[in-house]
Backbone as ProteinMPNN parsed JSONL, in Angstrom:
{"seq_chain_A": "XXXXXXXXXXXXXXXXXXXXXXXXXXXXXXXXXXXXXXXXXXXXXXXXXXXXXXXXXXXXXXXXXXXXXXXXXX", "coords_chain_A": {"N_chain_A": [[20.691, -184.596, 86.622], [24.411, -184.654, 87.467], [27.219, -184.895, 86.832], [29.963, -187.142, 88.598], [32.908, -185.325, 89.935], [35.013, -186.307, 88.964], [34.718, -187.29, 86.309], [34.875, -184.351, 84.991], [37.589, -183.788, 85.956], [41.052, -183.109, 85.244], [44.239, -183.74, 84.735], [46.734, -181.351, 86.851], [48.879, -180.28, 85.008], [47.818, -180.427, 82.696], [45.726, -178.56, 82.989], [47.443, -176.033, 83.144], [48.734, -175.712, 80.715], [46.917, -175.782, 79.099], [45.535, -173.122, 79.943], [47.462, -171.576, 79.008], [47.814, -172.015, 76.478], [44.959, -171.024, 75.946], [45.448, -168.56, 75.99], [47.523, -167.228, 75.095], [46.606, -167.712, 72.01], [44.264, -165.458, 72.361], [45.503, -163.433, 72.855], [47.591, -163.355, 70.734], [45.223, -163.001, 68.639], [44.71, -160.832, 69.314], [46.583, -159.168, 68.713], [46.314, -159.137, 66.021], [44.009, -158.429, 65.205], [44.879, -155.667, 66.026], [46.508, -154.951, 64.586], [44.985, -155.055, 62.175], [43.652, -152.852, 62.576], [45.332, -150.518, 61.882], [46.111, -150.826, 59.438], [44.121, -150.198, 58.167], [43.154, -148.687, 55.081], [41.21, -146.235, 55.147], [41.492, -144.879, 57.575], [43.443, -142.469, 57.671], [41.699, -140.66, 56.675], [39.517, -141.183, 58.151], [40.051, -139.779, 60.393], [40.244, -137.436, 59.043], [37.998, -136.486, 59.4], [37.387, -135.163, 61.625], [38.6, -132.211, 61.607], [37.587, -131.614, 59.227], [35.229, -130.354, 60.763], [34.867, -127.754, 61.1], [33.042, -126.673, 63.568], [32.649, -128.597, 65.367], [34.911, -129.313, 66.675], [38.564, -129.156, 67.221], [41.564, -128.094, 65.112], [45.217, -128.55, 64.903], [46.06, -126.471, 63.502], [44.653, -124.231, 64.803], [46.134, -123.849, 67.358], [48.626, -122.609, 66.695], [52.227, -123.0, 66.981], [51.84, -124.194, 69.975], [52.823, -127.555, 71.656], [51.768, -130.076, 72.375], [52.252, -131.154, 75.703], [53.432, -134.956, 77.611], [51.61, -135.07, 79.733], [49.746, -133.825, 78.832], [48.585, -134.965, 76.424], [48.273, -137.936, 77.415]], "CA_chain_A": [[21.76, -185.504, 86.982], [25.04, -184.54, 88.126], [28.574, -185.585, 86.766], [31.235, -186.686, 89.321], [34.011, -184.454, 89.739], [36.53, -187.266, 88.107], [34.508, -186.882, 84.915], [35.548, -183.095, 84.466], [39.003, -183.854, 86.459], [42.294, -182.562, 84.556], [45.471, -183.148, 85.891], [47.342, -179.885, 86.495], [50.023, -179.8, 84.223], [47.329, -180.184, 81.488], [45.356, -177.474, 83.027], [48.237, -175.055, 82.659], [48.956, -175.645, 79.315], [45.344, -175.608, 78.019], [45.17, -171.946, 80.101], [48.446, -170.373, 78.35], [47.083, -172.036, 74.901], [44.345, -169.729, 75.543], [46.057, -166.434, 76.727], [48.781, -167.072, 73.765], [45.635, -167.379, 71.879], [43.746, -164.575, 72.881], [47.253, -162.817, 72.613], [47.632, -163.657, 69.238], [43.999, -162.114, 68.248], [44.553, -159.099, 69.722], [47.406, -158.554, 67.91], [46.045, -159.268, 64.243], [42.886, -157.03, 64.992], [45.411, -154.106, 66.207], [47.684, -154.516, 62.897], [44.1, -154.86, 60.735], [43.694, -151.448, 62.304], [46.822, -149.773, 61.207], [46.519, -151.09, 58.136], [42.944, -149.601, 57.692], [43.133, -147.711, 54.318], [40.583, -145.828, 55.626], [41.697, -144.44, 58.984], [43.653, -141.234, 57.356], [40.31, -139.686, 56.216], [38.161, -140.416, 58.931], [40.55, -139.124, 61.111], [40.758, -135.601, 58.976], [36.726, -135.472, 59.316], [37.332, -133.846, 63.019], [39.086, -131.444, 61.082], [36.906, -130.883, 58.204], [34.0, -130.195, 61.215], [35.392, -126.731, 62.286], [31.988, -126.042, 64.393], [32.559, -129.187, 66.429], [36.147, -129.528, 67.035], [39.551, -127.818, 66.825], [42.741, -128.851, 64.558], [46.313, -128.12, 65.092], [46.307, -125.006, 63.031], [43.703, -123.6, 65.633], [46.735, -123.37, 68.072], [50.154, -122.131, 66.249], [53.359, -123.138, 68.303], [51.518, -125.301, 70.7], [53.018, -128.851, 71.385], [51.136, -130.766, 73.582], [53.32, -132.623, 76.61], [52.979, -135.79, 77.382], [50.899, -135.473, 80.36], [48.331, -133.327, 77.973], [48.145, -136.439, 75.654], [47.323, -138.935, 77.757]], "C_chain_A": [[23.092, -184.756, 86.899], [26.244, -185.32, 87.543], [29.324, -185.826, 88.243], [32.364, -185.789, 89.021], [35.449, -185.572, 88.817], [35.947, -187.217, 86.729], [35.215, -185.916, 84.218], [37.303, -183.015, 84.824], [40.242, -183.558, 85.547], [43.148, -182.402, 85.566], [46.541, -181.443, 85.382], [47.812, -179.524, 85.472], [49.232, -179.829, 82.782], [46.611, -178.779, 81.657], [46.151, -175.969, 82.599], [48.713, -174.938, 81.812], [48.191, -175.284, 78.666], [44.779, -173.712, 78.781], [46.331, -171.302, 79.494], [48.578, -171.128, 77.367], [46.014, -170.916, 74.84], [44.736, -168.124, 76.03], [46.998, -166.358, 75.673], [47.45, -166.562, 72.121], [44.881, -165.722, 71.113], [44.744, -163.091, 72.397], [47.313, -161.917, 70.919], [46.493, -162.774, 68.472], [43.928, -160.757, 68.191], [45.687, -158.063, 69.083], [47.719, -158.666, 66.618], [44.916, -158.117, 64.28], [43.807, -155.792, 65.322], [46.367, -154.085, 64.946], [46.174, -154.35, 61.794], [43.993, -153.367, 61.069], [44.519, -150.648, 62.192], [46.714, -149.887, 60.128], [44.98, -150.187, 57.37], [43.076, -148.203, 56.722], [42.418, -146.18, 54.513], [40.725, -144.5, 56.797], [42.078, -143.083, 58.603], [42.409, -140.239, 57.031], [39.534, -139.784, 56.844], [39.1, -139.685, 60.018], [40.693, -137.587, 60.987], [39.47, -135.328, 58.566], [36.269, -134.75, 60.276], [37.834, -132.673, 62.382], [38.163, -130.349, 60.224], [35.542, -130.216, 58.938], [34.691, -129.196, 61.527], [34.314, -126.036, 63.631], [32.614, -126.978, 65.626], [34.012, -129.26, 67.394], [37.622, -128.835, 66.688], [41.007, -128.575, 66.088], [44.494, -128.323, 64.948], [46.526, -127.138, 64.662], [45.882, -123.655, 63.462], [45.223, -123.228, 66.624], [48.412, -123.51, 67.338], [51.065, -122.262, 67.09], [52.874, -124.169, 69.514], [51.609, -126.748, 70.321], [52.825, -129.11, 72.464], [52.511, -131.615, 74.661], [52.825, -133.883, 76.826], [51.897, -135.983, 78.24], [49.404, -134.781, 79.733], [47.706, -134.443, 77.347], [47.49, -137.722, 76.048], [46.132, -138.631, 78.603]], "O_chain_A": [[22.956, -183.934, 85.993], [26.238, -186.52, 87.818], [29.339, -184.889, 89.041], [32.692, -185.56, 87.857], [36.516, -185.291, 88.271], [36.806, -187.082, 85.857], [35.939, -186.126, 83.245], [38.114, -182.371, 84.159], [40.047, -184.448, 84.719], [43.196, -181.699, 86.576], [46.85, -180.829, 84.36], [47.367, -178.542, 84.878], [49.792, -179.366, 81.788], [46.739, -177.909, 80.795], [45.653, -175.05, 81.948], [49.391, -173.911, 81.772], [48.395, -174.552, 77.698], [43.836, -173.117, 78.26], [46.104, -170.093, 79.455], [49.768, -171.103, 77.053], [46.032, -170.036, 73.979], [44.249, -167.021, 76.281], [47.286, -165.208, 75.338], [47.444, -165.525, 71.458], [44.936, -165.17, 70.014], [44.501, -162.077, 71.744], [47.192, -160.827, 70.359], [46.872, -161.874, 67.722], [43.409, -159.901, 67.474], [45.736, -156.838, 68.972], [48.797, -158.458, 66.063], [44.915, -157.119, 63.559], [43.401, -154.759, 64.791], [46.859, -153.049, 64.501], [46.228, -153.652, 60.782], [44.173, -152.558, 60.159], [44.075, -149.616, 62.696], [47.246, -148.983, 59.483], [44.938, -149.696, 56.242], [43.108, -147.05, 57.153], [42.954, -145.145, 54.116], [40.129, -143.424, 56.767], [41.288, -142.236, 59.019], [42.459, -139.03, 57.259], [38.6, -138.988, 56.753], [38.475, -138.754, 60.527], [40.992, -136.743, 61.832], [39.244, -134.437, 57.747], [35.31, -133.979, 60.255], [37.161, -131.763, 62.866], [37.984, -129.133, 60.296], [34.741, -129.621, 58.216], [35.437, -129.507, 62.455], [34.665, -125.169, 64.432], [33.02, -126.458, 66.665], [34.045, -129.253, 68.625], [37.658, -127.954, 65.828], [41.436, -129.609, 66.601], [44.418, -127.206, 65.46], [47.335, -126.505, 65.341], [46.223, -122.54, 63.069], [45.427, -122.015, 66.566], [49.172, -124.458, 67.533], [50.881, -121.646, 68.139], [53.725, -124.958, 69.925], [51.04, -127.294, 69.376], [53.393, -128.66, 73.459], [53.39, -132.407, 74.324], [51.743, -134.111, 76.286], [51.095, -136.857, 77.913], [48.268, -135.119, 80.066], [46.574, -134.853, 77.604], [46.621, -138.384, 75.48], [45.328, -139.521, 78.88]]}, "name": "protein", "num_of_chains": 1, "seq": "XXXXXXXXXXXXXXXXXXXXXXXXXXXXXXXXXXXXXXXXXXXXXXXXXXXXXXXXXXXXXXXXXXXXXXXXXX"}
């Protein structure tokens, strides 16, 4: 069985509120999980276990005087 369409019906002006509740939302989320990771006690030490691998990977002390530009970086 089959709703009519006036069942699900929403007039506009609710529709566009109830879609930038969820994009504010959404928003909002994305910018508590990117501060939990900043804040991650953590992050300094796994970040200096590329370092501590010298087989796999290379650290800044590998190239003396070299500063990356920006189009290296991204």
């Amino acid at each position: 069985m089959t709703l009519p369409i006036s069942a699900v019906d929403v007039p506009l002006p609710q529709l566009v509120a109830d879609l930038q509740a969820l994009a504010a939302r959404r928003e909002l989320a994305g910018a508590v999980a990117e501060q939990r990771h900043q804040l991650d006690p953590a992050d300094d030490a796994f970040a200096a276990l590329a370092c501590a691998c010298p087989t796999g990977c290379s650290c800044p002390a590998d190239y003396p005087g070299w500063t990356p530009t920006t189009k290296e970086v991204a």
